[in-house]
BATI-777662 format. One record per residue (C-alpha): x, y, z; residue in three letters. Coordinates in steps of 0.25 Angstrom, whole numbers, plus 5000, padded with zeros to 4 digits. Layout:
XYZala ...
This chain:
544854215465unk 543354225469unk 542954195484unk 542254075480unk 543554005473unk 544454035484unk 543453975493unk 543253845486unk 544853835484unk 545253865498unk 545854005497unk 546054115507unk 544854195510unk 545354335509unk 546554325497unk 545954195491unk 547154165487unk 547854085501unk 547553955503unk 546653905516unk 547053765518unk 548253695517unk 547853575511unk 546853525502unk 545553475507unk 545953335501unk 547053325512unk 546153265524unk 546953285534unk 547253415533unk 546253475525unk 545953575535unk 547353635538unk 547153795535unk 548153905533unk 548153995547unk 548354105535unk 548154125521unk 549454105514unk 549254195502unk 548754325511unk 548854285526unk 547454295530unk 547054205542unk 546254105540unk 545554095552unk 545354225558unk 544954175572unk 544954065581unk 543653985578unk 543454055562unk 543153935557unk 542053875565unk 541153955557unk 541353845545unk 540853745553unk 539453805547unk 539953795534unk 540353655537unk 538953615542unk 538153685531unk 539253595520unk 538653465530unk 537153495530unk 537353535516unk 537753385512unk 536753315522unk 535853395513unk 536353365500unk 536653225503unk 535253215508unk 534853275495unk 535353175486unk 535153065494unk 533553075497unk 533553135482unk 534053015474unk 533852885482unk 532452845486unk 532952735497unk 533852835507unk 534752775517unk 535052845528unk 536552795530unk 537152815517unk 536252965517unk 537252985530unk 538352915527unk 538652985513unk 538353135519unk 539553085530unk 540053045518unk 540253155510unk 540253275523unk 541653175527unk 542153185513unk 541953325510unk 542453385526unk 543653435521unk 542953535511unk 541853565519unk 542953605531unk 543653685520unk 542553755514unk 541953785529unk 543053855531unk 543353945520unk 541953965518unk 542154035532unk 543354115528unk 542654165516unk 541554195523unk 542254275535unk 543254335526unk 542954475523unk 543154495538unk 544454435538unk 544954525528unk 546054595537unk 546554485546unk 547654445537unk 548954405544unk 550254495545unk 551354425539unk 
């Protein structure tokens, strides 16, 4: 499996194979829960305390991103723009799709710091 389809479906970083969170993204109250480690090769997920405050940029650039895009459409296609619904849809749509864009901060991150986590696998 290439690296991009294991990322987009939430797989282990280093076999691709493991899955990295417990529940589905649709489940809101426990969207985040991760595995500790991988279950199909062992690797741990986060490799040490504070890991993933790094997705936190990820996170931001995914909320700029929709200011921007939002923006886009907004000041592209309507020639009378109101300032509320501008704000109130990017709250909108940055509320409805958190639960991806904390998911995909932090894989991104995983994938991204992977090749150095290549011999911290657990000993079970």
């Amino acid at each position: 499996m290439s690296a991009l389809i294991a990322l987009t479906k939430g797989k282990c970083p280093q076999c691709r194979k493991g899955k990295v969170f417990k529940n589905k993204a649709t489940n809101l109250k426990k969207f985040k829960d991760m595995h500790e480690n991988c279950p199909s090769c062992g690797v741990k997920f986060e490799s040490e305390p504070g890991f993933f405050w790094g997705a936190m940029y990820f996170s931001y650039a995914y909320s700029v991103a929709s200011f921007i895009i939002i923006g886009f459409f907004f000041f592209t296609f309507s020639d009378d723009v109101n300032l509320t619904y501008y704000i109130l849809s990017v709250v909108a749509f940055t509320l409805l799709t958190s639960p991806i864009s904390f998911r995909m901060s932090r894989l991104l991150m995983m994938y991204i710091a992977a090749p150095y986590r290549k011999y911290q696998k657990q000993n079970s």
